[in-house]
N, C-alpha and C positions, 0 to 999 in steps of 0.2 A: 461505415456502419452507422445505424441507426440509434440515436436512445432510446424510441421509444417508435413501438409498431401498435397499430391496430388494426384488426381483421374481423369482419362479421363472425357471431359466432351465435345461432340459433335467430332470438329475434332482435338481437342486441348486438353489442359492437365488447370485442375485447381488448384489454391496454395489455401490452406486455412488454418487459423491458428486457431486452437478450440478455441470455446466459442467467436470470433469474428464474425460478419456478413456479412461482406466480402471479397471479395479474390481476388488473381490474376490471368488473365489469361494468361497460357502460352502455345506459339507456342512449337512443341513437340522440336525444336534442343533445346532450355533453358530446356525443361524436360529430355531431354537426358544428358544433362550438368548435371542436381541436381543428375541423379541417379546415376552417374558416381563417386559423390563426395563421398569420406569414410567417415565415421564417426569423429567427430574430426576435420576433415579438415575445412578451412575458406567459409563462406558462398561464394559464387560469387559474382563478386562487383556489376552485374546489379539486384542481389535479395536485396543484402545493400541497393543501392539507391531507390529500389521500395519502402523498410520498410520507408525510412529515406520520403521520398515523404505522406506518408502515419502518418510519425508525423514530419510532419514539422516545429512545433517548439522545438522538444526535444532538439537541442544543443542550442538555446536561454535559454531554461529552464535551461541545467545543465549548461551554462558559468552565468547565474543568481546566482546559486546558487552554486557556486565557491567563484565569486565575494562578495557573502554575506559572506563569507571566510567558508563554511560547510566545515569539514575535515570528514564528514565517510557519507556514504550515503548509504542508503538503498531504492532501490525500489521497492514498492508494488503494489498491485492490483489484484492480485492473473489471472493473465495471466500471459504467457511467452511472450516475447518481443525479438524481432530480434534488434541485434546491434552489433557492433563489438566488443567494449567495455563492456558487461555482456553479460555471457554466461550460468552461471547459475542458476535456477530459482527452487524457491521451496515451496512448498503448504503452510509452518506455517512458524510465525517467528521465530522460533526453530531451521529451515535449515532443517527439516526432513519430515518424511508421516505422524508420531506420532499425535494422536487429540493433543489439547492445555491441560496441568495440571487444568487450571483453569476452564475446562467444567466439570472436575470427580469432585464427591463429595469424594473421597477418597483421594484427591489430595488437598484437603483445608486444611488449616494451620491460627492459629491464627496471623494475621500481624502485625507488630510494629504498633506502630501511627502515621498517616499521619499527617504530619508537612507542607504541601504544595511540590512544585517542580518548578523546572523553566522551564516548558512546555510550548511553544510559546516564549519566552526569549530568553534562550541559545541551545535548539533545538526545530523539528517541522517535522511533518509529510507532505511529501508531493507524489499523488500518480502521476504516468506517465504522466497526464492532464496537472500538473502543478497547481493542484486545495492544496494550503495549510489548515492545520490544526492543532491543537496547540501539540498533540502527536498523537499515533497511537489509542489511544484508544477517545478518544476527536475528533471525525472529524466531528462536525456541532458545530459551521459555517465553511463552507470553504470560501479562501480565492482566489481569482483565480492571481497566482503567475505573471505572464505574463503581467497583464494587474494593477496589486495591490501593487506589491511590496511586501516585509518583513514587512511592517511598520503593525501596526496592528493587529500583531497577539498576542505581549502580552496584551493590552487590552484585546482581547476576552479571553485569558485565565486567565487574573484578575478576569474576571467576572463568569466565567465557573467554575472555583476552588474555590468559595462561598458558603458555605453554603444554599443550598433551597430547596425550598421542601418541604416534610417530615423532612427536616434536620435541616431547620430552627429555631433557638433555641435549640439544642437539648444541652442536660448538659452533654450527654456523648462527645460531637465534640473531645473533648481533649484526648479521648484514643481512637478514629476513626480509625482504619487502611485503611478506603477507600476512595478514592480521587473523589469527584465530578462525573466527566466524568463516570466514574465506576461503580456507581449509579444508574444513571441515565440510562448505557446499562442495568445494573442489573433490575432496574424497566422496564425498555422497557420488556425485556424478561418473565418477571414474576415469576424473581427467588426468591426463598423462602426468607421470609426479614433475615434469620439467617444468608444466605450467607454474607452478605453483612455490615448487622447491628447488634446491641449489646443490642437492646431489647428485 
């Protein structure tokens, strides 16, 4: 798949980035420019400052979350994203095309016992928005980073990584392999309880 498509559109050329809803329009010498450009080479700097126009607060975001001292960063959201700084973008968080292990039933394995994590703590999910979450699998509630801050997100995942539910007392909790959040996708979807539970 493409990051980025352009198609004539009246007298002009239009930019659009799949699965987005809008685009840019360009005069044809700028489309003359992109298609001139090889593969590899650097975007143009007036196509940088459209994307950067377009999220304007992405370097408040990432100097936010510098400052919060984050050493590895991952972004997700499953689009591609124009920047100078990431250039690669890939469908799983595997880095590959591969489905996820965890969707095959061939692919399930008995897990240790969840002991808790420090999800919202010492890391945290957060996508392009700027919208936090306490991991990748934990994203409600979100926390909207820009305007919220850090603060608060291990509370919600104190409370997220509780026991409830069906889980509520349960006298197996203690040899549990699965962590709340986890659960809870698993009950959303209507996965069989054996995925997930030891009843």
């Amino acid at each position: 798949m493409f990051e980025l498509i352009t198609s004539p559109f009246l007298d002009d050329y239009l930019l659009l980035r799949p699965g987005s809803e809008s685009g840019i329009r360009l005069p044809v010498r700028s489309w003359e420019q992109l298609a001139s450009t090889a593969s590899g080479q650097l975007c143009p700097g007036w196509l940088v400052d459209a994307a950067r126009r377009r999220w304007p607060d992405r370097e408040r975001l990432l100097q936010l979350l510098a400052d919060a001292g984050v050493l590895w960063l991952q972004l997700t959201g499953g689009e591609p994203l124009i920047d100078k700084l990431f250039t690669a973008v890939s469908p799983t968080i595997y880095g590959g095309t591969e489905s996820l292990p965890a969707q095959s039933q061939e692919y399930l394995r008995k897990r240790k016992p969840f002991t808790g994590c420090n999800a919202g703590h010492t890391f945290f999910h957060v996508d392009p928005h700027g919208m936090a979450s306490i991991c990748k699998v934990g994203r409600d509630p979100q926390v909207p980073l820009l305007e919220e801050g850090l603060t608060g997100l291990g509370g919600i995942a104190d409370r997220l990584l509780l026991r409830q539910g069906g889980c509520t007392g349960c006298q197996l909790h203690g040899s549990c392999g699965t962590c709340m959040p986890l659960v809870t996708l698993y009950r959303k979807a209507k996965a069989p309880l054996s995925t997930y539970c030891q009843h």
